[in-house]
C-alpha positions in Angstrom: -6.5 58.6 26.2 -9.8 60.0 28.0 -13.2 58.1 26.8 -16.0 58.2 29.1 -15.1 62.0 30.1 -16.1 60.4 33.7 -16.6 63.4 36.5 -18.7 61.7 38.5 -21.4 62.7 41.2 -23.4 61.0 43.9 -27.5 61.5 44.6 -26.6 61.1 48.0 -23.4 61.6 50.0 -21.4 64.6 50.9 -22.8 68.0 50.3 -20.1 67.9 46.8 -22.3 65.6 45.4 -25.7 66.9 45.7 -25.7 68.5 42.0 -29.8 67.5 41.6 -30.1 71.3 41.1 -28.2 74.1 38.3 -27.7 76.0 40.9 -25.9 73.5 43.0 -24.5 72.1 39.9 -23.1 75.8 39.0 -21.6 76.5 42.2 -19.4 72.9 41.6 -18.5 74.3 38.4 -17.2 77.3 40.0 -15.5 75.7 42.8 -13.9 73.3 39.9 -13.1 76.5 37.4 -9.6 77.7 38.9 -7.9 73.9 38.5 -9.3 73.0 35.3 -6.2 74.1 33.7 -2.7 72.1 34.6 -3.8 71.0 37.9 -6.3 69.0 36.2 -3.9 68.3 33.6 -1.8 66.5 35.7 -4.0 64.6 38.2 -6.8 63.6 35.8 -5.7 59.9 35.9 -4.9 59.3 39.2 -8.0 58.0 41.4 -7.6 58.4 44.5 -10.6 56.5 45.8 -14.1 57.2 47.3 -14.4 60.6 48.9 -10.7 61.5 48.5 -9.4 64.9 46.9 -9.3 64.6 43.4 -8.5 66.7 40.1 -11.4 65.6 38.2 -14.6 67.7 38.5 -17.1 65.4 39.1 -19.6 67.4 37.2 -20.6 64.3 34.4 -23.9 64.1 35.9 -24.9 67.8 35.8 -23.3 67.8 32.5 -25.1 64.4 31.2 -28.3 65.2 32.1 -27.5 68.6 30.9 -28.4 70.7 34.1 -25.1 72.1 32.9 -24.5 72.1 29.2 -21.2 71.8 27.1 -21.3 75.6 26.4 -21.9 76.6 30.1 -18.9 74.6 31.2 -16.2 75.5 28.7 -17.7 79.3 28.7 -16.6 79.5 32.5 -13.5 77.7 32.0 -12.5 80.2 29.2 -13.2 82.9 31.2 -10.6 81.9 33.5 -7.7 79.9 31.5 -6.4 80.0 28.0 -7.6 77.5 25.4 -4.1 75.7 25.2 -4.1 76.1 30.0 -7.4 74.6 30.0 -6.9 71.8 26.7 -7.4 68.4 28.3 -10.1 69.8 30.5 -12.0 71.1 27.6 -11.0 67.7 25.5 -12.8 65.7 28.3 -16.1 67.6 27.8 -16.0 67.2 23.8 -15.5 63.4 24.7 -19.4 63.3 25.0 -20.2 65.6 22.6 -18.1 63.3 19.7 -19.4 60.2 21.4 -23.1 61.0 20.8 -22.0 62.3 17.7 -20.7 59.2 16.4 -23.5 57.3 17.4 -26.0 59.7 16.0 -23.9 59.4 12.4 -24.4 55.4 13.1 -27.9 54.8 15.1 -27.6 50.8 14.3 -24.4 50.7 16.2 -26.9 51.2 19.0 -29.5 48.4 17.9 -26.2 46.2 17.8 -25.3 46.6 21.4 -28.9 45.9 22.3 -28.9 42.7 20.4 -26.1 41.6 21.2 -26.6 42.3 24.9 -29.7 40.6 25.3 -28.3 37.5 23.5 -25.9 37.6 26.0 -28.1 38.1 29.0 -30.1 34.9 27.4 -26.5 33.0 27.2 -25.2 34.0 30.5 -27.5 36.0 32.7 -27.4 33.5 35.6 -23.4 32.3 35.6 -21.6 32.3 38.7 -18.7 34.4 37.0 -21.4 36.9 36.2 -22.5 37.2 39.4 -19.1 37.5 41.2 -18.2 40.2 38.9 -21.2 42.6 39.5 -20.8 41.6 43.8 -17.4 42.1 43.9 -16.4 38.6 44.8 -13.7 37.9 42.0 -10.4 38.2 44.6 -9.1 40.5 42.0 -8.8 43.5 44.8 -9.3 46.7 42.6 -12.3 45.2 40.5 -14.1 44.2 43.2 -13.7 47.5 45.1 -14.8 49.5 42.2 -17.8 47.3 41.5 -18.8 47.6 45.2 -18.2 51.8 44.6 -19.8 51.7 41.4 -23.0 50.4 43.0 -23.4 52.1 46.2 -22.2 55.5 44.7 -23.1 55.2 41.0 -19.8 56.8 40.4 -16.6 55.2 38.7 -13.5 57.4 38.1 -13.1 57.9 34.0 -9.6 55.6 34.3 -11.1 52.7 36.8 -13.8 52.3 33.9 -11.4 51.6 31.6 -9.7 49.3 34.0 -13.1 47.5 35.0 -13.5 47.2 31.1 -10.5 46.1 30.5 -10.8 43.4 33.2 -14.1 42.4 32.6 -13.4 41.9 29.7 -9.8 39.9 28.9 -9.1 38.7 32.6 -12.5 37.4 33.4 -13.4 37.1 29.7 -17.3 38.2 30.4 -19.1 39.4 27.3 -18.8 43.0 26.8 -22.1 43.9 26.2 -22.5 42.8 29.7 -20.6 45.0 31.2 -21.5 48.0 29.3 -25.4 46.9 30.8 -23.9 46.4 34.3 -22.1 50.3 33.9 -25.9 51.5 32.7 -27.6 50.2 35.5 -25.5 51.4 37.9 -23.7 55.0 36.7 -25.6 58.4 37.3 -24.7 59.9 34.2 -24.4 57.0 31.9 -25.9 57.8 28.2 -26.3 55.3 25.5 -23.8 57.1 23.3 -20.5 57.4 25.7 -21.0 54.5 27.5 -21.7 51.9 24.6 -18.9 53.3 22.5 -16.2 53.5 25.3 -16.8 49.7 26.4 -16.8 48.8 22.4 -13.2 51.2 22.6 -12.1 49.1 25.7 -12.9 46.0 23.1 -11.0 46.2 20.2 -14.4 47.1 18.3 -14.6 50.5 18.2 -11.5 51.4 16.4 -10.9 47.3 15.1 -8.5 46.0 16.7 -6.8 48.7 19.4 -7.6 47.5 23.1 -6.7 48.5 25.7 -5.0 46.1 28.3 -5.4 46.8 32.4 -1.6 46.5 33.9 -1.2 46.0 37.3 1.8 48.1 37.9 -0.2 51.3 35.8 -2.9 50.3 38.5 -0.5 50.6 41.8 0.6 53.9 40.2 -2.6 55.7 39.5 -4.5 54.5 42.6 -1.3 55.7 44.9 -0.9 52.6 46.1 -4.1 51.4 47.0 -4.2 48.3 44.8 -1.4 45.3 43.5 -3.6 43.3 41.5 -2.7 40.1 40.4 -3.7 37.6 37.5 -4.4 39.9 35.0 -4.2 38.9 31.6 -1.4 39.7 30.2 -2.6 40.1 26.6 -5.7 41.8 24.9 -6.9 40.0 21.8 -9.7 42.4 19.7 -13.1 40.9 19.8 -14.5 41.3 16.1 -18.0 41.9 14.6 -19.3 42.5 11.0 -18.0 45.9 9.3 -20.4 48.9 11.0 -20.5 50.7 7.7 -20.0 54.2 6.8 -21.1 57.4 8.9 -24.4 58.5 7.9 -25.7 62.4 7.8 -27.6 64.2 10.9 -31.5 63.3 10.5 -33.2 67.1 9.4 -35.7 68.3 11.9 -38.4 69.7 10.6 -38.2 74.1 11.6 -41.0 74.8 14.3 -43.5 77.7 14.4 -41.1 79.7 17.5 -43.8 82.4 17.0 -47.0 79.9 17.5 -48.6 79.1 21.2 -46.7 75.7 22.9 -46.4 73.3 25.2 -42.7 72.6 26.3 -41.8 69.4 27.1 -39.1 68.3 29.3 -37.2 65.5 29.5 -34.1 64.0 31.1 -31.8 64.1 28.3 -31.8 68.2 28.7 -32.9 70.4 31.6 -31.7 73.1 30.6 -34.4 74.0 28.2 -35.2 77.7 29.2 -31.3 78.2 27.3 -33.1 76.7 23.9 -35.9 79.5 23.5 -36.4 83.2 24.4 -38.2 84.1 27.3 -41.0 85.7 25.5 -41.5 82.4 23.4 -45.3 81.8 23.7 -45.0 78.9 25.9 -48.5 77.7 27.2 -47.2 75.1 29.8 -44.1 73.2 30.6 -44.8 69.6 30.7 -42.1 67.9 32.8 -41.4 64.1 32.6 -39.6 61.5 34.5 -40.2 58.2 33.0 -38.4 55.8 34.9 -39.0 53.2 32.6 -36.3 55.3 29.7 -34.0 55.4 33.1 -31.8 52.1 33.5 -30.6 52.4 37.1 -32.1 53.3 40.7 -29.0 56.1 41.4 -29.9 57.9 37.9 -33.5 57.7 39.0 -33.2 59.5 42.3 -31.2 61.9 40.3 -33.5 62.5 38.2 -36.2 62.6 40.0 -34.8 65.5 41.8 -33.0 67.4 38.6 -36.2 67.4 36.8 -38.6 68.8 39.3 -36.1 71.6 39.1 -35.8 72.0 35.4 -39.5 72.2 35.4 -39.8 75.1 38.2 -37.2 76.8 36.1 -38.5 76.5 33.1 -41.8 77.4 33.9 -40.7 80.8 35.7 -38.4 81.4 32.5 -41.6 81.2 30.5 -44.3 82.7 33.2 -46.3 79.6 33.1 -47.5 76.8 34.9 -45.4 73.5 35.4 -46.9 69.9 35.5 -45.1 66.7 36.3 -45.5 63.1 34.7 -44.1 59.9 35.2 -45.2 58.6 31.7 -43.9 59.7 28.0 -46.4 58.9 26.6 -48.8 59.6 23.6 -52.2 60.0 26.4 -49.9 62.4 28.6 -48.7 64.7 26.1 -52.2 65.2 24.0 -53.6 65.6 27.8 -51.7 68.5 28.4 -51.2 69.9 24.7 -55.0 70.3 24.9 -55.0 71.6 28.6 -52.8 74.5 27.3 -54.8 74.9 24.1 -51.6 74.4 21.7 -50.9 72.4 18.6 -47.7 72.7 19.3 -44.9 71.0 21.3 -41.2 71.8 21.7 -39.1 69.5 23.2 -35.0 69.6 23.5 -33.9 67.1 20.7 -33.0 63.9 22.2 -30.0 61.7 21.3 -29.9 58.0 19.9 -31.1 56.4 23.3 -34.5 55.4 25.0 -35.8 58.8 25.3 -35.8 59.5 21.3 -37.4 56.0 20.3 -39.7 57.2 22.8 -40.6 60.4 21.3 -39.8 58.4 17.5 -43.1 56.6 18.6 -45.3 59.6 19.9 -44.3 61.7 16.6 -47.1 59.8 14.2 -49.8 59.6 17.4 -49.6 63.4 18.1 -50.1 64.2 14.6 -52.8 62.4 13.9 -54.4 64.3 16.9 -53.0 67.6 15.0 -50.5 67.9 17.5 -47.1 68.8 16.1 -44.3 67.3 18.0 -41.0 69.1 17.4 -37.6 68.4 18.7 -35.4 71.5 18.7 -31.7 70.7 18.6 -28.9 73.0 20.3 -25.9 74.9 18.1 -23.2 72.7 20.0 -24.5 69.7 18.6 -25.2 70.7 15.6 -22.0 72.4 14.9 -20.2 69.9 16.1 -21.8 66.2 15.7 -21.1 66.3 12.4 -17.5 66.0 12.5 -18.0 62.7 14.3 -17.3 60.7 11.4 -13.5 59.6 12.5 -11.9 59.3 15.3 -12.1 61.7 17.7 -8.4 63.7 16.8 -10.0 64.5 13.5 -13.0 65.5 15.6 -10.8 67.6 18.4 -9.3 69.5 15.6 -12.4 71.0 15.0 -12.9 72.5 18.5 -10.9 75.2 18.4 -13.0 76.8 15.6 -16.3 76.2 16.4 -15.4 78.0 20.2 -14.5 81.0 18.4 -17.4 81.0 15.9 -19.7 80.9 18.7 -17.6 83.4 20.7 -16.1 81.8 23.3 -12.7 82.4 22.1 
């Protein structure tokens, strides 16, 4: 089973990886289009190591940060394959979609992992175990190659993250949470929801009680050879919690005025946000931000750092008006510019359970008591589909199918 719905991208590196555009990222998407069917399929586990061939499509950062969104991708790939050719491929994408799903049905979930990692990071933070894990100094030869590639290339192949967790977790017996922090500050297109929820998976906690166990022959196998790891545990006892508690509803967003003058602000959870609104929506200014402190590693920075400058120039040529960057979400930034573009109004891409939506959570009250309305605007995709993220995902998948063809890609 697929969890992170890893594809993977570098900021830097061959000219493959350089995806800090849509237009770069599209052109990967095409290049990737005629083997998402069974050639990905039936290479999707095997990892053959840093800057080898490989069936994945290494688009997971485009598609995190939502240069590229859901729709985009499996609209190309269903102009090309069937539904049932191109299945696991199109599975993989949804991965993300039901992960943030989930966590958006169960926002305390979220809180939890916070908690619990900072406890840990009070309890541990310093140990020399610690430490060897995140250098790559355990002697364990495929963990501490992929913590040295996770690091310099903020890229892990979706099967060595399970793996890593996996290891992490029952062989060196390190707290999860820590982990899950160590794969935030380091992966380009980690977000809270799939990340979190696949190391809680890895865990036992997720669904309570199913790990999953890193074996060193299914190692050998799926890295052709490259690793024979020894010591691993040989058993994978569940870590437990208290109960997580039922699946909530989708919070209701409040309808904005699409026909009254706004500012648009963008932000890194979605830079595709000319796609939310019609070109002759009265925008007054696109506002573009890159808060590094909502960003957790230096490789997602740089990335976004460059992905956003272009979301902005799109954007604001989308909307014939005039872009401006920030480094700051924040209350004095947004009422600056709201009253620069002589709006009451702003319209922002809705942002999932994460950093950048307590952010905005905060601004909400602030703004309006300026007489500034600050309204997230969420996309069909998630809408349609989020709420079927009350199970596990095969209940979710088995909604797919139908919500393609009710928005017309089948």
């Amino acid at each position: 089973m697929t969890i992170w719905a890893a594809a993977g991208a570098r900021a830097k590196g061959p000219a493959m990886f350089r995806m800090t555009t849509r237009r770069a990222a599209l052109d990967r998407l095409r290049q990737f289009v005629p083997r998402a069917g069974a050639a990905y399929a039936a290479g999707r586990n095997t990892d053959p190591g840093p800057g080898r061939p490989t069936a994945v499509s290494r688009l997971s950062p485009a598609i995190r940060h939502r240069l590229l969104t859901e729709q985009d991708v499996v609209a190309e790939v269903l102009a090309r394959h069937s539904f049932n050719a191109a299945g696991k491929f199109i599975q993989e994408v949804c991965w993300r979609t039901y992960w943030k799903g989930w966590l958006e049905l169960r926002p305390a979930v979220w809180l939890r992992f916070l908690a619990e990692r900072d406890a840990a990071r009070d309890g541990a933070g310093g140990s020399a175990d610690l430490l060897s894990a995140e250098a790559g100094n355990t002697g364990i030869d495929c963990f501490d190659a992929w913590a040295r590639e996770l690091t310099e290339t903020g890229y892990l192949h979706n099967h060595a993250r399970m793996w890593f967790a996996s290891i992490w977790i029952f062989t060196l017996r390190l707290p999860w949470a820590l982990g899950a922090d160590f794969f935030l500050r380091h992966l380009i297109d980690a977000d809270a929801a799939s990340n979190t929820l696949s190391w809680r998976w890895v865990a036992g906690l997720q669904t309570a009680g199913k790990t999953y166990l890193a074996r060193a022959d299914n190692i050998t196998r799926y890295t052709e050879g490259r690793f024979a790891p020894r010591g691993l545990a040989e058993e994978a006892a569940a870590l437990i919690e208290p109960p997580v508690g039922p699946a909530g509803t989708l919070a209701a967003l409040e309808a904005p005025d699409l026909a009254a003058p706004s500012l648009l602000l963008v932000h890194h959870e979605d830079l595709h946000p000319e796609s939310l609104f019609a070109a002759d929506a009265p925008m007054r200014g696109v506002l573009a931000v890159c808060d590094l402190a909502l960003l957790w590693g230096d490789a997602a920075r740089r990335f976004v750092g460059e992905a956003t400058a272009d979301a902005a120039a799109r954007a604001a040529a989308h909307f014939g008006c005039g872009p401006t960057l920030a480094d700051a979400l924040d209350a004095e930034t947004l009422i600056a510019a709201a009253q620069a573009a002589g709006v009451r109004q702003v319209l922002t891409p809705y942002a999932p359970v994460g950093p950048v939506a307590d952010a905005l959570g905060l601004l909400t009250p602030v703004l309006a008591a300026q007489g500034i309305a600050l309204r997230p605007v969420r996309r069909r995709w998630d809408a349609g589909l989020w709420p079927h993220a009350r199970r596990g995902f095969f209940a979710f998948d088995a909604e797919i199918e139908g919500h393609l063809r009710a928005d017309g890609l089948l």
